[in-house]
Backbone as CSV, one residue per row, in Angstrom:
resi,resn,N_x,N_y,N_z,CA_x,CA_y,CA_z,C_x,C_y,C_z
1,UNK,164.818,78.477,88.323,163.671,78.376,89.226,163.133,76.956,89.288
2,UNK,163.171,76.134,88.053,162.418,74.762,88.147,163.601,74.097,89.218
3,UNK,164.621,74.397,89.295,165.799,73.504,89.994,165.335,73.694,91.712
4,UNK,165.007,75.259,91.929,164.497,75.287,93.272,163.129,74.689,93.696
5,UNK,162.341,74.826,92.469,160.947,74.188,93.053,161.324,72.718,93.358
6,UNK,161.893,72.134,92.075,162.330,70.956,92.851,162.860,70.297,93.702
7,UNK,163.587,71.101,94.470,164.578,70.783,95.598,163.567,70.979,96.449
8,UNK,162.427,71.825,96.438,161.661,72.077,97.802,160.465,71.634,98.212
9,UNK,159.703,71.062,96.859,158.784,70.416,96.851,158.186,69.432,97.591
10,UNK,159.352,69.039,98.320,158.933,67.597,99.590,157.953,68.774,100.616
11,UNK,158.760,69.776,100.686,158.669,70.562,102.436,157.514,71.777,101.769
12,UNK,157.470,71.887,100.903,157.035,73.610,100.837,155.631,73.345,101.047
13,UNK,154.589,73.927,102.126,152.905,73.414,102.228,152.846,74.000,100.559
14,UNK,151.199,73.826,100.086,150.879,74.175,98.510,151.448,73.642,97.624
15,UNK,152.321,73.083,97.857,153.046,72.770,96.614,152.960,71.408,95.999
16,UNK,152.795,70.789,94.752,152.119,69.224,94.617,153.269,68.741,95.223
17,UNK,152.970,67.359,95.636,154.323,66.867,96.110,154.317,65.793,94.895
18,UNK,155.796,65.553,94.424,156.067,65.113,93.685,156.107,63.137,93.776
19,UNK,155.770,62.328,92.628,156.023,61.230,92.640,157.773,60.350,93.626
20,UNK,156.922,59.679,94.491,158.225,58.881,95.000,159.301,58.630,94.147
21,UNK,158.814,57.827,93.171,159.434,56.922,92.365,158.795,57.958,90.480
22,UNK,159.486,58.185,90.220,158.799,58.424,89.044,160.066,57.827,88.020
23,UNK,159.841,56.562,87.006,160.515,56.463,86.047,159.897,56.855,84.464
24,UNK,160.819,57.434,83.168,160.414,57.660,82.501,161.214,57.414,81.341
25,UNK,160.605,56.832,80.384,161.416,56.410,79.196,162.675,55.352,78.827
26,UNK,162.539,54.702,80.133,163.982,54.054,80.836,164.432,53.119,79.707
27,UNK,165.346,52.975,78.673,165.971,51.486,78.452,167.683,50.885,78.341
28,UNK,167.685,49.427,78.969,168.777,49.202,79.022,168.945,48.151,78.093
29,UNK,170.698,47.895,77.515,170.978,46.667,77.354,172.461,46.678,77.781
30,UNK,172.341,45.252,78.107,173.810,44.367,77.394,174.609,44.129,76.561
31,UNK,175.045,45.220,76.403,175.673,44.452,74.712,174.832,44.747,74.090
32,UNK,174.510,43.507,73.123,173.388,43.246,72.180,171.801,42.938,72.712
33,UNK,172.373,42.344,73.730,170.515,42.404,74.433,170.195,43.055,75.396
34,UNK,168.728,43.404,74.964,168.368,44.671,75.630,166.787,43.909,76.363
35,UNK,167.817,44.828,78.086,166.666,44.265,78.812,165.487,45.029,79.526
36,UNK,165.664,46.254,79.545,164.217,47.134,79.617,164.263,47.989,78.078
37,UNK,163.286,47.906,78.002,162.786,48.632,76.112,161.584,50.062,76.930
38,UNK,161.909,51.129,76.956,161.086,52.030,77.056,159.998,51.906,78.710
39,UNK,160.597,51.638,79.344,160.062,51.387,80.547,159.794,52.431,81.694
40,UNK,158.510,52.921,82.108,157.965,54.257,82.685,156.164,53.596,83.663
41,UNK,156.835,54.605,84.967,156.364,54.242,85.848,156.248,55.085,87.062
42,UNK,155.252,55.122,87.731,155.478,56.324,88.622,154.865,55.853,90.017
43,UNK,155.338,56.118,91.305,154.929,55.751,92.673,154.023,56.706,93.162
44,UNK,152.965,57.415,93.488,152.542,58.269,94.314,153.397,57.713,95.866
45,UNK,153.268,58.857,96.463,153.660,58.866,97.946,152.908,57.910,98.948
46,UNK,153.375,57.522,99.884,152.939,56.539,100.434,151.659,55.066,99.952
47,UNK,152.419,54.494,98.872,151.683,53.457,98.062,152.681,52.497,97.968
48,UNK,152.137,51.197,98.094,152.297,50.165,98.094,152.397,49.215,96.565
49,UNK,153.135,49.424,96.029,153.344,49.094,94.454,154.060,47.875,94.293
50,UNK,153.350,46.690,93.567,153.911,45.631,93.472,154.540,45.447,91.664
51,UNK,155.705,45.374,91.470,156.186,45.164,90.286,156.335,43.528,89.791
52,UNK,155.777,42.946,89.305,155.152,41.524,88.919,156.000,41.233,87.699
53,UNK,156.741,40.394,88.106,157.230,39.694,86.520,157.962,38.345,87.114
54,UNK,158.086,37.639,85.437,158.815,36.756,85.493,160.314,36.479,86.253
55,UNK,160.692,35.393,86.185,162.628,35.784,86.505,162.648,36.177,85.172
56,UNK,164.167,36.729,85.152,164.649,37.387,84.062,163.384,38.321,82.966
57,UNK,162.673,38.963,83.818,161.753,40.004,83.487,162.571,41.377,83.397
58,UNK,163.608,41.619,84.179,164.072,43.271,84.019,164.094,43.535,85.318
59,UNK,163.405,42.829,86.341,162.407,43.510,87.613,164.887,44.027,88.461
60,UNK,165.242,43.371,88.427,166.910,43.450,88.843,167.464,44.095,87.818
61,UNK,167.265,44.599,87.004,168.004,45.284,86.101,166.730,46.956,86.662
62,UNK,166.257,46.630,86.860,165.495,48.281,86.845,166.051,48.924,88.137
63,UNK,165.898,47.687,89.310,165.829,48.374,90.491,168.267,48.677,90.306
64,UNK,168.441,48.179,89.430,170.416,48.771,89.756,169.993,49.474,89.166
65,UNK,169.557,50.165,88.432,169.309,51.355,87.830,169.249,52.667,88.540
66,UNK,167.533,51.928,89.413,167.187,53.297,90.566,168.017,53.216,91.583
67,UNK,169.091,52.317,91.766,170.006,52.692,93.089,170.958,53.286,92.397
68,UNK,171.861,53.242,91.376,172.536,53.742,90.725,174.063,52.561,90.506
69,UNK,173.554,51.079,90.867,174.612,50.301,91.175,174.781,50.497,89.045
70,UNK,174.130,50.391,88.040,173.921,50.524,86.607,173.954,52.400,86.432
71,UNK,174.737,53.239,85.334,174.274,54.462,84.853,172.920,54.296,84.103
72,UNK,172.190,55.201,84.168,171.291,55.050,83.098,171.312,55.528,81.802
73,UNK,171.266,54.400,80.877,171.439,54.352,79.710,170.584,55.484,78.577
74,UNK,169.562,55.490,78.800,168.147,56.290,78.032,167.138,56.030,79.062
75,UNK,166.620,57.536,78.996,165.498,58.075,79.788,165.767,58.547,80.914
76,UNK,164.624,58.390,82.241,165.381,59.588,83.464,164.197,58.680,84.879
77,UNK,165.196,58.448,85.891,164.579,58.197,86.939,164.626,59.261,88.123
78,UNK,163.655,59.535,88.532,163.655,60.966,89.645,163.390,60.090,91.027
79,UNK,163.805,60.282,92.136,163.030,59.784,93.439,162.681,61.268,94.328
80,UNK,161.869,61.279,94.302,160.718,62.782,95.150,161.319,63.761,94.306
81,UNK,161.540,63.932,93.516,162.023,65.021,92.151,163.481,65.055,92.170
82,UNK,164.063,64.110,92.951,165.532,64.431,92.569,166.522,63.217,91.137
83,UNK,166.713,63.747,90.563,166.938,62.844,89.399,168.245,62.403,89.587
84,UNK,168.504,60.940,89.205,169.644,60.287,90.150,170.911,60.104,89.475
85,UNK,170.672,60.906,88.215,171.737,61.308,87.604,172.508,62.523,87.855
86,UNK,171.667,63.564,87.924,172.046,65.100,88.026,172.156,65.069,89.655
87,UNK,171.592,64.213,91.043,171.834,64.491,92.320,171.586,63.541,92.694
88,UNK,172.793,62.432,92.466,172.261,61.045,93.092,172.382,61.070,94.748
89,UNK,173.370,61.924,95.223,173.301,62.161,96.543,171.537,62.463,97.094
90,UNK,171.099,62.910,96.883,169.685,63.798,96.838,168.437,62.302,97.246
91,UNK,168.983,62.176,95.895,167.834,60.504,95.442,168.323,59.425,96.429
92,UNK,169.350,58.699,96.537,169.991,58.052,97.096,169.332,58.186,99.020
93,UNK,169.617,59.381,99.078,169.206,59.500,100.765,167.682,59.551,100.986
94,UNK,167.094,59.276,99.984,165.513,58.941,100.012,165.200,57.717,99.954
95,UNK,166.400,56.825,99.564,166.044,55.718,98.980,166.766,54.852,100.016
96,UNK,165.355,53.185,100.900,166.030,52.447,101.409,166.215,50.811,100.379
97,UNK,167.010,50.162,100.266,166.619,48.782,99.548,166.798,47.693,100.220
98,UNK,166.555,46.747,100.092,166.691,45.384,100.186,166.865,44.211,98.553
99,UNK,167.894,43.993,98.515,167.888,43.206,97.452,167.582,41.691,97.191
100,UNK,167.786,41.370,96.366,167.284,39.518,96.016,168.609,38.784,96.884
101,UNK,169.585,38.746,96.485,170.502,38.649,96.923,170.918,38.594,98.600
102,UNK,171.070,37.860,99.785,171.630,38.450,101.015,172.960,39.529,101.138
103,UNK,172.839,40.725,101.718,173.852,41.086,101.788,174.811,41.609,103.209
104,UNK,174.117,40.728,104.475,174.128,40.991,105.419,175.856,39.781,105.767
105,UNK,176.739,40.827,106.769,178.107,40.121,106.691,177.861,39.129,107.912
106,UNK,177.975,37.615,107.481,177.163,36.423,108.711,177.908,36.379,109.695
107,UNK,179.441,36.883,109.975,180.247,36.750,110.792,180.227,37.762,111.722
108,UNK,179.325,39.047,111.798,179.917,40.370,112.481,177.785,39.890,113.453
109,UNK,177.593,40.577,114.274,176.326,40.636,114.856,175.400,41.228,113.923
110,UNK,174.103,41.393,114.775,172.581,41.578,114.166,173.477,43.187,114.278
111,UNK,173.368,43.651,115.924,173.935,45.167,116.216,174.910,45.502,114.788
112,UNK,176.015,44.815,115.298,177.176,45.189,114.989,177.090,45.680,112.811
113,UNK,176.342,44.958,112.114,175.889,44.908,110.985,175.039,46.173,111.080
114,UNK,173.889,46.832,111.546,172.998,48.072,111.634,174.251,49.076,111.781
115,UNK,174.528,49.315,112.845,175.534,50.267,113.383,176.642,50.080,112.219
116,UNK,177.290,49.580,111.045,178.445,49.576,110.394,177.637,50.408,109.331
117,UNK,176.252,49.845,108.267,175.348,50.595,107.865,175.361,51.973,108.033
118,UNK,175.214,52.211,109.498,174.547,53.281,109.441,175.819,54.351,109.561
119,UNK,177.270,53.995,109.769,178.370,54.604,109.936,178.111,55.330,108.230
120,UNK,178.308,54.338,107.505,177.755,54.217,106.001,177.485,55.557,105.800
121,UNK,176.134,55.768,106.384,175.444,56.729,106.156,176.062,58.142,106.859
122,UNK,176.727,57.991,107.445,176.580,58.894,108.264,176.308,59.522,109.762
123,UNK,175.727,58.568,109.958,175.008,58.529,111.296,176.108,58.440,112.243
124,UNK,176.054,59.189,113.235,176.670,58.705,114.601,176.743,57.874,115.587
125,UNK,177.615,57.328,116.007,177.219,56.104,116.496,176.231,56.038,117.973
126,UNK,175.896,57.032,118.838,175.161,56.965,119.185,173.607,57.397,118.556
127,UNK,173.640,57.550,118.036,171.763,57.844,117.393,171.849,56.505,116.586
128,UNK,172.766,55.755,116.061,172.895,54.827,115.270,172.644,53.629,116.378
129,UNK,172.932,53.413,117.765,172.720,52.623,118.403,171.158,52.735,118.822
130,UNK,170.294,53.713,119.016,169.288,53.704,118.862,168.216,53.619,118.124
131,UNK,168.996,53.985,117.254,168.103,53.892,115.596,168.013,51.973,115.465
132,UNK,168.546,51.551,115.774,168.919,50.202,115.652,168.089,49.671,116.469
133,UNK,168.200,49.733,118.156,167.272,49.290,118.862,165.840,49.810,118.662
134,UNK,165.569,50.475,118.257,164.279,50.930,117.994,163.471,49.876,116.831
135,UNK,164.559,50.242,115.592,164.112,49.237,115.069,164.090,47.679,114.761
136,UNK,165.188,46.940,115.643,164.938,45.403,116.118,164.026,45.315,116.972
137,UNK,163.156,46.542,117.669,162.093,46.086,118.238,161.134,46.042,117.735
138,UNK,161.131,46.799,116.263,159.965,46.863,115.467,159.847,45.792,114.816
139,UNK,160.435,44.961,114.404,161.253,43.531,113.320,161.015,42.564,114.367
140,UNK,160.628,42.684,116.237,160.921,41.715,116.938,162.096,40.816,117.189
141,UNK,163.470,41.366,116.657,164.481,40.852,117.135,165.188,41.494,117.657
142,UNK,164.629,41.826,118.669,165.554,42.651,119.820,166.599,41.837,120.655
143,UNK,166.107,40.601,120.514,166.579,39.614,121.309,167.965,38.662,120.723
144,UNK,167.877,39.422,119.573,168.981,38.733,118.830,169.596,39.836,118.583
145,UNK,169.859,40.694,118.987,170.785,41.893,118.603,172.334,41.630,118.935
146,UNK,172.674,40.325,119.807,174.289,40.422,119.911,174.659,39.375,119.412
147,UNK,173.430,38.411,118.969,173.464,37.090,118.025,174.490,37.476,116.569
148,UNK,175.073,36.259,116.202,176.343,36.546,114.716,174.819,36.041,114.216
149,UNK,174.765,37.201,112.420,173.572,37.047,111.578,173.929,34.949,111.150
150,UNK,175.044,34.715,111.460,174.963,33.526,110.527,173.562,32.476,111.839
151,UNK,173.538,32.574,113.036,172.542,32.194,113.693,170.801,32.147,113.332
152,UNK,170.942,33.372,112.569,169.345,33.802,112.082,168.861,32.413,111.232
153,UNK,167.689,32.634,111.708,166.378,31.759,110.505,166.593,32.757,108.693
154,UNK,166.331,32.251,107.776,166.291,33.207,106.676,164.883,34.464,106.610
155,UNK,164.078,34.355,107.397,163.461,34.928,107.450,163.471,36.152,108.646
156,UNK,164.479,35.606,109.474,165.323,36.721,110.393,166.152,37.552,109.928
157,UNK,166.626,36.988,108.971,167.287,37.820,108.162,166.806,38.579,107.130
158,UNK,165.993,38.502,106.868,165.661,39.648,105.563,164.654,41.171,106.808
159,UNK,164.655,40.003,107.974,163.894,41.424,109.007,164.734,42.317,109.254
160,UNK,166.380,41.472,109.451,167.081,42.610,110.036,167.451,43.580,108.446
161,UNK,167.404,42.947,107.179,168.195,43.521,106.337,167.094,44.681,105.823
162,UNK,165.303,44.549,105.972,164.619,45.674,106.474,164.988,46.777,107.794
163,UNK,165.016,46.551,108.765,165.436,47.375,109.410,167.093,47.749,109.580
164,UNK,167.776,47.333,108.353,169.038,48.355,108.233,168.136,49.019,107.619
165,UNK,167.829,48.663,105.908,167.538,50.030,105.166,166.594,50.823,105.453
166,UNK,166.115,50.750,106.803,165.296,52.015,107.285,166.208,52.638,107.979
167,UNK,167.172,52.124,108.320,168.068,53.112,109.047,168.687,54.411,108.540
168,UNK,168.363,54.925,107.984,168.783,56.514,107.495,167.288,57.157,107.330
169,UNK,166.343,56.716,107.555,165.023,56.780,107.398,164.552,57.288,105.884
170,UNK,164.704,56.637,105.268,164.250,56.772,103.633,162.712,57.059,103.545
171,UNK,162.420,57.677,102.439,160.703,57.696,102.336,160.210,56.578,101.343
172,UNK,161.159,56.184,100.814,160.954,55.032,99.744,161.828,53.818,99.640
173,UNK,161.139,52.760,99.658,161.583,51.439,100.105,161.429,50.587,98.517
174,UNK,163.132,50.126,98.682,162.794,48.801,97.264,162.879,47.980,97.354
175,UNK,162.289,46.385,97.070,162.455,45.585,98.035,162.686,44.148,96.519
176,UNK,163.645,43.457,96.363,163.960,43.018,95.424,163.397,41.395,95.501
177,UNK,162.283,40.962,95.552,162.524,39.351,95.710,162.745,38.865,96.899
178,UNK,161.996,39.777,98.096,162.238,39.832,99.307,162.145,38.633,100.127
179,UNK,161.075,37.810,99.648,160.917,36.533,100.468,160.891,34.978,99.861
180,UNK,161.918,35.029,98.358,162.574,33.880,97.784,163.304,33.509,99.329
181,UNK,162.793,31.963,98.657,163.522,30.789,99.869,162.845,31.165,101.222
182,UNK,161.837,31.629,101.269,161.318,31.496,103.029,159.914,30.691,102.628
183,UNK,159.593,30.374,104.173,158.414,29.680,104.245,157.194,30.233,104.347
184,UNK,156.279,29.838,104.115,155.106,30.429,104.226,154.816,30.970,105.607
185,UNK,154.954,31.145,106.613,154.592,32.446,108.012,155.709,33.097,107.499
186,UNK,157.099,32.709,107.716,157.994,33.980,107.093,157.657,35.043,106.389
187,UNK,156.794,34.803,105.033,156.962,35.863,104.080,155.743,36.408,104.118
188,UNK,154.453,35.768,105.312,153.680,36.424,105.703,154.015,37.735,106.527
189,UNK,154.391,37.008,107.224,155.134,38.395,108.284,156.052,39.462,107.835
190,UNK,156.562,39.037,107.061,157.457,40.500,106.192,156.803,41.038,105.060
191,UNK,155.420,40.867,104.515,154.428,41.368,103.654,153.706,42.215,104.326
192,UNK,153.369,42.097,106.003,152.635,42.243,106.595,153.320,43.518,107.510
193,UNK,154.630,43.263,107.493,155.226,44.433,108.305,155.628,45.530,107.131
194,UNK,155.787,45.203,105.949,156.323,46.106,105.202,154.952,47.231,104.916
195,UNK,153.538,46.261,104.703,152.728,46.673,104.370,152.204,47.766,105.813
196,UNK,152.299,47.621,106.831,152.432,48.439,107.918,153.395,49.968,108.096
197,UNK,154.330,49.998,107.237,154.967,50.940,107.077,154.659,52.065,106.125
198,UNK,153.951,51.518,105.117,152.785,52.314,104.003,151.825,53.271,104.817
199,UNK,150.745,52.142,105.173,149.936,52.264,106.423,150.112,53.454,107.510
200,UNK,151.050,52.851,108.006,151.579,54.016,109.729,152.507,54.594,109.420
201,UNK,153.291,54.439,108.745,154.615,55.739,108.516,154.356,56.757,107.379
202,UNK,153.783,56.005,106.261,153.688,56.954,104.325,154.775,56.591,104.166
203,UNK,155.288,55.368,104.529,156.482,54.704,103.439,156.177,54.840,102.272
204,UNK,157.078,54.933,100.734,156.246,54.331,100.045,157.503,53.034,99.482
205,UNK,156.476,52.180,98.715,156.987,50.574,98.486,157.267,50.430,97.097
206,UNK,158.301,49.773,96.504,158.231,49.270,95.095,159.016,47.505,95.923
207,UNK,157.599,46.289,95.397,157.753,45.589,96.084,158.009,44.735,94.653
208,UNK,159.045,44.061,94.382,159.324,43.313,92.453,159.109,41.648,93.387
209,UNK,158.416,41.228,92.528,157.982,39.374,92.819,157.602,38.652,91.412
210,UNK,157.765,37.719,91.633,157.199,36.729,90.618,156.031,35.890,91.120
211,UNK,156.001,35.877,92.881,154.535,35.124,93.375,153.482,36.041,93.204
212,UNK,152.397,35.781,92.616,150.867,35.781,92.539,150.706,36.323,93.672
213,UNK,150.299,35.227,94.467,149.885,35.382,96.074,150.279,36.452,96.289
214,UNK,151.015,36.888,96.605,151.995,38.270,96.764,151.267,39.609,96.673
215,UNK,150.879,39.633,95.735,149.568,40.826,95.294,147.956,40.947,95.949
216,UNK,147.742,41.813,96.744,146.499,41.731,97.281,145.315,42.899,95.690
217,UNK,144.097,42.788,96.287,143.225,43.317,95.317,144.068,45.338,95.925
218,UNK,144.124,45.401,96.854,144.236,46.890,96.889,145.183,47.001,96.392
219,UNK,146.465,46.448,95.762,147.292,47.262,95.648,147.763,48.129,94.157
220,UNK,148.556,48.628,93.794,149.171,48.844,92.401,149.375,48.192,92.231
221,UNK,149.369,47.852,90.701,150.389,46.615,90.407,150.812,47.237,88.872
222,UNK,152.307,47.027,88.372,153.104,46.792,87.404,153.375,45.664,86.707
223,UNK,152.640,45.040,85.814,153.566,43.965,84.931,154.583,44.190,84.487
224,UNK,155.666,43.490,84.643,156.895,43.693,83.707,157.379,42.147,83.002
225,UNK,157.167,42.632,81.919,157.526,41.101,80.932,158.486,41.221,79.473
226,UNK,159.600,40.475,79.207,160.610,40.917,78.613,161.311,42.017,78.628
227,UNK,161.404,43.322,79.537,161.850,44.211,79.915,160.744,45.332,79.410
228,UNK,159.300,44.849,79.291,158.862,46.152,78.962,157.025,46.267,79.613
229,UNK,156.732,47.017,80.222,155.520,47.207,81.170,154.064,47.046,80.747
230,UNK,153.599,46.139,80.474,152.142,45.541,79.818,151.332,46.366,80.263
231,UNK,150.921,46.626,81.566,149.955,47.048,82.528,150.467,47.620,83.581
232,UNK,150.033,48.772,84.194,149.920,49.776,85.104,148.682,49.969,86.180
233,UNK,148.671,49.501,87.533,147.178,50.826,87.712,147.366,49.472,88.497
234,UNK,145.701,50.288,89.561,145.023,49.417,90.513,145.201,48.048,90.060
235,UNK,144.858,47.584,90.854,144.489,45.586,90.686,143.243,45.421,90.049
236,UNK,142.257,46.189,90.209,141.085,46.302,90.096,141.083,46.419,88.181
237,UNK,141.661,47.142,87.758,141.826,48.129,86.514,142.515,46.727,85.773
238,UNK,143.700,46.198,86.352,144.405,45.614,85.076,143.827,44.054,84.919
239,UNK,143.084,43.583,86.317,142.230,42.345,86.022,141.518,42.588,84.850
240,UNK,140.448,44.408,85.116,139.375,44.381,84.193,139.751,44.743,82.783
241,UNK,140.769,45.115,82.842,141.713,45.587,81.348,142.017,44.063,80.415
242,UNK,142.603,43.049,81.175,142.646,41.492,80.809,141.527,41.049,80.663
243,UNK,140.396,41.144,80.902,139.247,40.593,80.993,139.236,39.579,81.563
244,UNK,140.232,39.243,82.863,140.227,38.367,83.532,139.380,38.187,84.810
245,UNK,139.574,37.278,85.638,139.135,36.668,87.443,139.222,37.351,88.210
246,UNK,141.146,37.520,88.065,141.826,37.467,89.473,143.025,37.925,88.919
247,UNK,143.854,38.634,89.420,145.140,38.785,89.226,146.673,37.732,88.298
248,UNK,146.152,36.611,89.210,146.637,35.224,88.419,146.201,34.966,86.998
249,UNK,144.983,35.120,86.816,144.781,34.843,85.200,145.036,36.190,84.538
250,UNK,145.302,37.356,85.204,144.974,38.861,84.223,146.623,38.757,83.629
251,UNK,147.713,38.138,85.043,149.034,37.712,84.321,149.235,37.134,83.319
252,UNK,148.846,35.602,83.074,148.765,34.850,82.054,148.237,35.419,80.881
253,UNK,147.024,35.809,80.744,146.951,36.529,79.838,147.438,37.500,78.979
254,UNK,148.104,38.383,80.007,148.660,39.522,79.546,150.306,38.715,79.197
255,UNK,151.071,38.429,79.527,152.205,37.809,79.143,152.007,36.780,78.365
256,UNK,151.187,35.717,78.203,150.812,34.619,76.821,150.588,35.371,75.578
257,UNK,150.339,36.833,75.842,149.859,37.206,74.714,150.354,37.818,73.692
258,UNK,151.781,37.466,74.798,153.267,38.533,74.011,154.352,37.789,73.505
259,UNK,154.900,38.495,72.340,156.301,37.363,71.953,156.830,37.114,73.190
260,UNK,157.580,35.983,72.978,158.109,35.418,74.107,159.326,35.742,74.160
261,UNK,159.939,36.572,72.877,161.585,36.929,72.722,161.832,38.215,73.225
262,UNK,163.062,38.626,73.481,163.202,39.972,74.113,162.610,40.811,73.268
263,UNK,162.202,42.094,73.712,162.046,43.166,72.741,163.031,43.889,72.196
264,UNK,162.142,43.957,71.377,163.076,44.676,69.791,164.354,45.915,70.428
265,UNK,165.117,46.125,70.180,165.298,47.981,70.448,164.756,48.695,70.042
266,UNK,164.286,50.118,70.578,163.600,50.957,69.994,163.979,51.919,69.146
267,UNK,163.437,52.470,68.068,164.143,53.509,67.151,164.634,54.285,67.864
């Protein structure tokens, strides 16, 4: 019976709806070094969650985890109750990403790149040709749809590599280091559209950065420092938890205040 509640829980009215993102107990290593130590975390539905850390914080080792590009080692990640071990098919089709990394092919079109995606998925190629135009009009590059991606600005590009991974229409968006190497209007505008999809659709967001700026007072926020989660909760909560300003000093604080070496493994 728990296997059916869970499978139905998105759709059934009455029923709680379950965490987007719920991680629990998570840790990985390398070998000998270990880069998340006990790491747990949970998305409510349509929320905007910023995961804050250093480079080499974990923030890329968590999110191969929740796509499943890494097995998981110890503990259990669910996306809307489907656990991505026992039904990664399940989890997977909930889940859109964008990684740190470009992974858009520069030689094939803006089109031609959506529509290969969405073959990917499944999709047919006509609903896939619309699914596409629909959303280069949402991204504003409609106009570049027969353009080769190697033409794009870098900040054209991480629009179109948002509107692939909405293309299967996911309820949960991961977005890895989304606007390294763009300029300041660039990564306004893709903060601003992502944050619109929270907003008007009930997307929900796991947004991983190392910029400050990046974090507004409304949102969640996650520290992650040496692979293991300092602080949780509103913006509001973990400033006043630091006894800090502003977000910027509640960081410093909270990470100055920690060995600076990986963490231990856990018993």
């Amino acid at each position: 019976m728990m296997v059916a509640v869970e499978h139905y829980a998105e759709a059934l009215p009455g029923l709680a709806s379950p965490p987007a993102l719920a991680i629990d107990g998570v840790s990985h290593s390398y070998g000998a070094r270990q880069a998340l130590a006990d790491v747990s975390l949970s998305i409510p539905p349509a929320t905007f969650v910023v995961l804050l850390g250093l480079n080499g914080a974990g923030k890329s080792t968590l999110f191969s985890l929740i796509t499943r590009l890494f097995a998981t080692q110890h503990g259990q990640i669910r996306v809307f109750g489907h656990d991505i071990a026992r039904a990664p098919g399940a989890a997977l089709r909930r889940l859109g990403v964008v990684f740190q990394l470009r992974t858009l092919d520069l030689d094939l079109s803006v089109m031609q790149n959506l529509t290969y995606h969405a073959a990917l998925h499944g999709i047919g190629r006509r609903s896939a040709l619309q699914r596409a135009k629909d959303l280069l009009a949402r991204v504003e590059l409609s106009d570049r749809a027969d353009d080769k991606v190697r033409k794009l600005s870098g900040g054209q590009m991480r629009r179109v590599e948002i509107a692939r991974a909405l293309l299967h229409r996911p309820r949960l968006l991961l977005l890895d280091e989304p606007t390294v190497g763009l300029d300041i209007r660039a990564r306004a505008d893709i903060i601003s559209y992502v944050r619109s999809l929270v907003a008007e659709e009930g997307v929900s967001v796991l947004w991983a950065t190392h910029l400050i700026d990046e974090v507004s007072e409304t949102d969640t926020v996650a520290v992650l420092h040496h692979g293991r989660i300092l602080a949780h909760g509103p913006a509001q909560d973990v400033i006043a938890g630091a006894r800090a300003k502003d977000i910027g000093s509640a960081f410093a604080r909270l990470t100055e205040s920690k060995v600076t070496g990986p963490p231990e493994k856990p018993a």
